[in-house]
Each structure stands twice: as C-alpha cells, then as structure tokens.
N, C-alpha and C positions, 0 to 999 in steps of 0.2 A: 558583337557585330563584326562582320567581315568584313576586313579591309585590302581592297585591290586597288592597287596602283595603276597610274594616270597609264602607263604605257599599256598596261591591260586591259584597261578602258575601253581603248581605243581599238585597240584588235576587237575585243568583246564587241561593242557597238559595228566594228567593220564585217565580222562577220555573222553578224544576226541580219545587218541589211542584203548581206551577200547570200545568206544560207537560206533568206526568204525568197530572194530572186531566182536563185535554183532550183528552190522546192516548184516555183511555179514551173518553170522551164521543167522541169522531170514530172509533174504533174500533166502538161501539155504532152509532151511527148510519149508518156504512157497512156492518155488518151486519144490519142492518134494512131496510136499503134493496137490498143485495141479495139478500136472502130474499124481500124482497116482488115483484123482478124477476123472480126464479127462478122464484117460486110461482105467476107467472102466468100466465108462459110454460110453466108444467107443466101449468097448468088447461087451457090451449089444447090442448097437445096431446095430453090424456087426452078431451077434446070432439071432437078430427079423428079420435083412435081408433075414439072412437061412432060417429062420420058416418060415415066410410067401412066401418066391419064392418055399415050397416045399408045401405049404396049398392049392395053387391056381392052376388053370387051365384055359385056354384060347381057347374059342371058337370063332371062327371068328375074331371079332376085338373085342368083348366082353371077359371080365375077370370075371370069374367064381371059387366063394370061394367053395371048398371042403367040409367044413364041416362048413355053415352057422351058424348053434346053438353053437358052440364050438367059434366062431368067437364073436357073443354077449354074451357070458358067459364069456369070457375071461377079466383079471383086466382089458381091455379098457371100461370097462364099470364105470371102481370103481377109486377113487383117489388113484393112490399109492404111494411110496416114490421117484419113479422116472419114473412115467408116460411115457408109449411108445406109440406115432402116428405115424399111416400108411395112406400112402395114394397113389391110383393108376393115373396115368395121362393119357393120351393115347400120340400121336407122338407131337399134336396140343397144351400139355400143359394144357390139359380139363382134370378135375375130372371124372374121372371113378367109383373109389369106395372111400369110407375112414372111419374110424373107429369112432365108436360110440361116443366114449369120445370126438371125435374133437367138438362133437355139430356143432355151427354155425362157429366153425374156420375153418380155412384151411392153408396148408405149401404151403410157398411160393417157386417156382420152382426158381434156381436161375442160370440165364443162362453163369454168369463171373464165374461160380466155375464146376471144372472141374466133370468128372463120379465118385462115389467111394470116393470123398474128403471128409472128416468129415470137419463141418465148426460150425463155431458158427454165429445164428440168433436169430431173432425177430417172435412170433407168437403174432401177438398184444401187448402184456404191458409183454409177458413174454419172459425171455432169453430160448433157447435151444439150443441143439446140433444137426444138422442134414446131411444126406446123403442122394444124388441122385445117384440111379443106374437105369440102363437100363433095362427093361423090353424084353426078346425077347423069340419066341415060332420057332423050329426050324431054327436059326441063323438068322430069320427076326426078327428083332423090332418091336415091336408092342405100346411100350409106355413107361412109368416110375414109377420106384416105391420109392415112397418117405418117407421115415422114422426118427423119431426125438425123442427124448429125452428131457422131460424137468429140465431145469437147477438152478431149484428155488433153493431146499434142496442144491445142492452142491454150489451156490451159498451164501446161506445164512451161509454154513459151513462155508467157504472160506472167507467171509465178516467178521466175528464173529472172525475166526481164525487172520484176520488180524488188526480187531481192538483191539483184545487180547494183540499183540505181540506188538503193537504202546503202548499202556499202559503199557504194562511192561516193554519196551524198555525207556521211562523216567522214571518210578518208578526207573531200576536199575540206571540210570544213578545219580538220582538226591540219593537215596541210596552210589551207589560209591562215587560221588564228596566230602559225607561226612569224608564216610572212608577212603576216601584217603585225606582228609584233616586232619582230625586227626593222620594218620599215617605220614603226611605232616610235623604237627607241633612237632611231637617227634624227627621225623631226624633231625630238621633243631633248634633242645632245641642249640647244641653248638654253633650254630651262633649267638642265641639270645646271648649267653652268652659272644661269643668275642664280639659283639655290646655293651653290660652292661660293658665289665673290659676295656674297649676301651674307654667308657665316661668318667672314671675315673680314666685316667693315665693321668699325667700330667707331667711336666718337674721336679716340685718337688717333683711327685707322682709314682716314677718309680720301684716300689716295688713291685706292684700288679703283677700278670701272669694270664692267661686264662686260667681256670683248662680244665686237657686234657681229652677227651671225652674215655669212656672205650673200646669202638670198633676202632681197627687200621684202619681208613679208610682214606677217601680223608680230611674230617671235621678235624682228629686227627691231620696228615701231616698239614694241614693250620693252625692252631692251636697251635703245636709243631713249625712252623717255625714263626711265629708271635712272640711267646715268646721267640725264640732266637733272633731275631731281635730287641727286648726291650732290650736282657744284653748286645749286642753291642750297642743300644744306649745307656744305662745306664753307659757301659762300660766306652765309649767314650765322658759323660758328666762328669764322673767321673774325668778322666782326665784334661778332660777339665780345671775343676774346680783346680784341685792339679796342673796343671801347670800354670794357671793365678797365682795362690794365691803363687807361686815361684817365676813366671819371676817376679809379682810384687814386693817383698820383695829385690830380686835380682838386678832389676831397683834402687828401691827405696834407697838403703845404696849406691851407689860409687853416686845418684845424692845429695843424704845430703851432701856428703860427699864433694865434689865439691862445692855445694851452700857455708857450712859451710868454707870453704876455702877461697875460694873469698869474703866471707861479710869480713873477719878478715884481707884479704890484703886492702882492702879500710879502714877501721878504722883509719888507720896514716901512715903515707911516710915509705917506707921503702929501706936498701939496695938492690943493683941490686943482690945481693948474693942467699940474702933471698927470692925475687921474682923470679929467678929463680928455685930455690927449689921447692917452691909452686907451680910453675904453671910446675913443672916436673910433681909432684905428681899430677896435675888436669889431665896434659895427660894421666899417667898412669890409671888412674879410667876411662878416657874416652873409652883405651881401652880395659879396661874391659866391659863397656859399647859396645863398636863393641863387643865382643865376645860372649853377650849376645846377642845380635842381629842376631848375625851371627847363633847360635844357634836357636836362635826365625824361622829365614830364613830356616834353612835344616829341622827344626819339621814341619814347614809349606809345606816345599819340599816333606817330604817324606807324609804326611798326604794327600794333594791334588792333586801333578803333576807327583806321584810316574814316571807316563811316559816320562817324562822330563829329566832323569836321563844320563846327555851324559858320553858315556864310551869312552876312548882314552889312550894312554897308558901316564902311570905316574912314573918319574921318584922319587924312592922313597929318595936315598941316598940324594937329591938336597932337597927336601923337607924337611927332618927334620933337615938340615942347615939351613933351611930359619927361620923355628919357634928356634931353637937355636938362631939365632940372632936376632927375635925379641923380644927375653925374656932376651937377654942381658945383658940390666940393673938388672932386679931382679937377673940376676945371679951372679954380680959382687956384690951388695948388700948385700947376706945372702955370698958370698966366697965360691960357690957352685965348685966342685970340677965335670968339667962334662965329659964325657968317651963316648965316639961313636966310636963303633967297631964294620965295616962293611969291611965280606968278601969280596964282591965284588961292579960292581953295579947291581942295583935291579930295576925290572920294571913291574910293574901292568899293567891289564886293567880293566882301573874304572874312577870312576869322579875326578874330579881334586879339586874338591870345598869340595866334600864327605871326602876327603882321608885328605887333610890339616886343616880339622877342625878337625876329629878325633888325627890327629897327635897333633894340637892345644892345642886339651884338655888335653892330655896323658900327652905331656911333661909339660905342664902347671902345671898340681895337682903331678906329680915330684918334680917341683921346689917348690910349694907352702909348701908342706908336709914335706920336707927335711928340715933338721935344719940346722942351719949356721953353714960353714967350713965343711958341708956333701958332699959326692957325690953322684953324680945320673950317672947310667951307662945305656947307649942306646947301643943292641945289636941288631944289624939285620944279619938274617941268612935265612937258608931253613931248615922247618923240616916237611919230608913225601913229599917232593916235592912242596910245598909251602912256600911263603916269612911269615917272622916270627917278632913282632919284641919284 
C-alpha cells in the first residue's frame, strides 16, 4: 500500500476541492460561451428565413426568385465566416431551387424534427445548424424552405476553447498541488518539530519541551498540552524516584536493625529476660515496618484507586484510643505524660483506613519528638463548624 505523507495530503485534499471548483467554473463558462455561439448563429438564420420568404414569389407550383442577379451576387456565392444555405423543397421533399454555394450538396429534409426547430446536422463531412419551415402561398402549402448554417468556425472555436481550458485546467492544478504543498509543509514545520523533541525525550531525558509555535492555533494548543503532559510526567517520576529512594532507606534501617538483633541472640545462650527484651524491640521495628507499609498502601491508594475510597462514618474519639494504646509501650518508655481532651463524641464521614493512619502518624511523631517525662496533649474540638484536632 501506498504511503503519502501528511504534507501531501493536504495539498492532495486542497487541490481536489480546488480542481472541482474549476472544473465547475470552466464547465459554466464553456456553456455560456457556447450558448451565446448557438444563439447567434440561430438569430442569423431565423433573419435569412425573413429575407428570403420576402425575396420570393410563387407561381403555380413553381417558386419564382425576385430578384435573380442579387440572389447570385449575394456571399452564397463566396466562402464566408458562417456560410448561409437555402434550399426550396416542394410538398414531395423534391428540390425546387437552392443556392449557388451548395454546388453539388444538398440539406437533408429531416422528417423526426418538427417545423421551426433549429437542429444540428450533417451536410456530408460538415457540421451545421438547420431549419425547416413550411412554405405556403395564400394559407395552402405549397412546399419547404430549408435553411442552414455552417458550423465549422464555431466549431473550431468551441473545440480550441475547450482544449484551452483542459490544458489549463492541469497546468493549474499541478501549479496548485505545488503551492499548496509548500504552504503545506510550513503549517505542518510544528509537527515536524513535536515529532524531532518526541525522539528525544526519554525517561532520563525529561528536560526537553516542544518550543511553542508563534500563531495561537490548534498546532499551539497540542503542543502547549503535550508539554504539560511531560511535567506531570516529569513531575511524577520525580517523585517516583524521591519516594523509592525513602521507603528504601526507611525499609532498610528497622530491617538492619532486626537482622543485627537476631545474629547477637544466637552467638550464645541467653537469659529468658534478655530474650524477651530483644525480641520486644524486634517487634517493635516490625511495627514500624507495618506502618511503613501501611503507608506504601494509602500512597499506592491514593495514586491508583483514588475511586476506591469508601466513606462511612467514623468514630473519631475511639480511634485515637486505639493508636494511644498501641503506642503504649513507647509511651510508658520515654514517661510521656498524655492528655486527651475531648468535648464530646465526634463522628466523620470518610474512610476508616484514611482517617487511622493519618491519626497514626500524628500521634506517632508526638510521641517520637517529645522528650522523656514530656507531655503531649490531644485536643479535639469544633472550629467553624468542623471537627478539629
């Protein structure tokens, strides 16, 4: 299959709507031009009609010219630019009289074409235009009078006119397809150029932007939205990258930490005191360990299932009992001194998983930050009509 390029396209499509609009236009105007040929050469010889039904006279069944010498003097004798023959019939279709110039031709009477109809015929190898009328001498019929037109010259216009307008009708076209492919390929320079900054953005190459085209148009818009769509991804690898390179460190220290634990209880027996100790402290790093996880979970939540999000109502007061007590231990550890004072009870609508990890962290980095024998005071209230804490 053949493949043409967008800038070819576009000429392609510009000049097939162009080369139809001219076809009309040179269609119009070759029928205008020969209507106006026709029409005048009809006027001619509906005038040689006149002349000659007022030249002639009819005696008996004989047809008698008026003024014979004026009748061979006249251009039927001479080649003109649009040659006029006459010719008399009688009822039977017989030659009567006919004009000098026919020589050894004759018009042919044609009996499917009605009185008065201008028609187009054959006089041997030439085109013309002709008319049969009736011949009559006091409202009898006496015969036919047949008159014609030859149609070389307008012919040969008409031919010449038409091979004219076919020549110039692909000159322009193949003219146009040019210019319009040149004009093609300057609209279409900002494509080239998203296609060029497009080859060469890469995942570690996200620096580059599509310079914006100086006309506000569709090209700018695709263009302008393109390279917003790079800083959100840039944006978002960014991240990416600063949050691996955290969970990882974050991971990485309570499992040392663990490891380093456990190698030093196996090294030699110890008391039940001691093992309990250590493997406090291994729990507690594990849960640290859930809470990074749990985290890793709600960034993953809110990044991909944002829709997933179930709301239901949540009791707040119950909730930061529950991280109160399972931070317990670190709180009896440093001698923390803890204070929850809550008006009443309190009840959201939201997720239940969202709302206990946030609590999670808050009382968490509380406890963590506060120095031993400090306190930490949890206040929950309303302020502006909303829960507060």
């Amino acid at each position: 299959m053949i493949q043409i390029s967008f800038k070819n396209r576009i000429a392609l499509n510009y000049i097939i709507t162009t080369g139809l609009l001219i076809l009309v236009v040179f269609s119009v105007i070759y029928s205008i031009v020969k209507h106006t040929v026709y029409s005048h050469i009809d006027e001619n010889i509906k005038v040689e009609i006149k002349n000659h039904l007022a030249e002639i006279k009819v005696v008996g069944d004989k047809v008698i010219l008026i003024d014979e010498e004026e009748w061979n003097e006249r251009e039927h004798n001479t080649v003109d630019v649009n040659p006029v023959f006459v010719e008399f019939l009688d009822l039977n279709k017989k030659i009567i009289e006919k004009a000098p110039n026919l020589k050894t031709e004759t018009l042919e009477f044609k009996d499917s074409v009605e009185d008065y109809e201008l028609f187009e015929t054959k006089m041997g190898d030439h085109d013309i235009r002709q008319i049969q009328v009736p011949l009559h001498v006091k409202k009898k019929q006496i015969g036919y009078i047949i008159v014609a037109m030859s149609l070389a010259d307008s012919k040969l216009v008409l031919n010449n006119l038409f091979d004219i307008m076919c020549l110039s009708f692909l000159a322009i076209l193949l003219l146009l397809f040019f210019i319009a492919r040149f004009f093609a390929g300057r609209s279409i320079k900002p494509i080239n150029a998203i296609i060029t900054t497009s080859k060469i953005i890469t995942k570690d190459n996200l620096k580059t932007r599509i310079p914006l085209p100086k006309t506000r148009d569709e090209l700018y818009t695709l263009s302008k939205t393109i390279n917003n769509l790079l800083n959100r991804i840039e944006d978002a690898i960014e991240r990416e990258k600063q949050f691996t390179s955290d969970a990882s460190h974050e991971l990485r220290t309570p499992l040392t930490v663990i490891k380093g634990t456990l190698e030093v209880l196996i090294r030699k027996p110890r008391d039940n005191k001691e093992y309990e100790e250590k493997i406090n402290y291994c729990i507690n790093e594990v849960d640290h360990l859930n809470r990074l996880v749990d985290q890793l979970l709600l960034i993953a939540r809110f990044e991909n299932q944002k829709q997933n999000i179930n709301t239901e109502s949540v009791y707040l007061n119950a909730l930061i009992l529950d991280v109160l007590i399972l931070n317990s231990e670190k709180i009896n550890n440093k001698k923390l001194n803890i204070k929850f004072d809550a008006e009443q009870d309190y009840y959201i609508q939201s997720d239940n998983f969202l709302v206990i990890t946030i609590l999670r962290n808050i009382i968490s980095n509380a406890i963590k930050y506060t120095n031993s024998n400090g306190q930490v005071l949890i206040l929950l209230s309303k302020q502006n009509g909303k829960n507060s804490l």
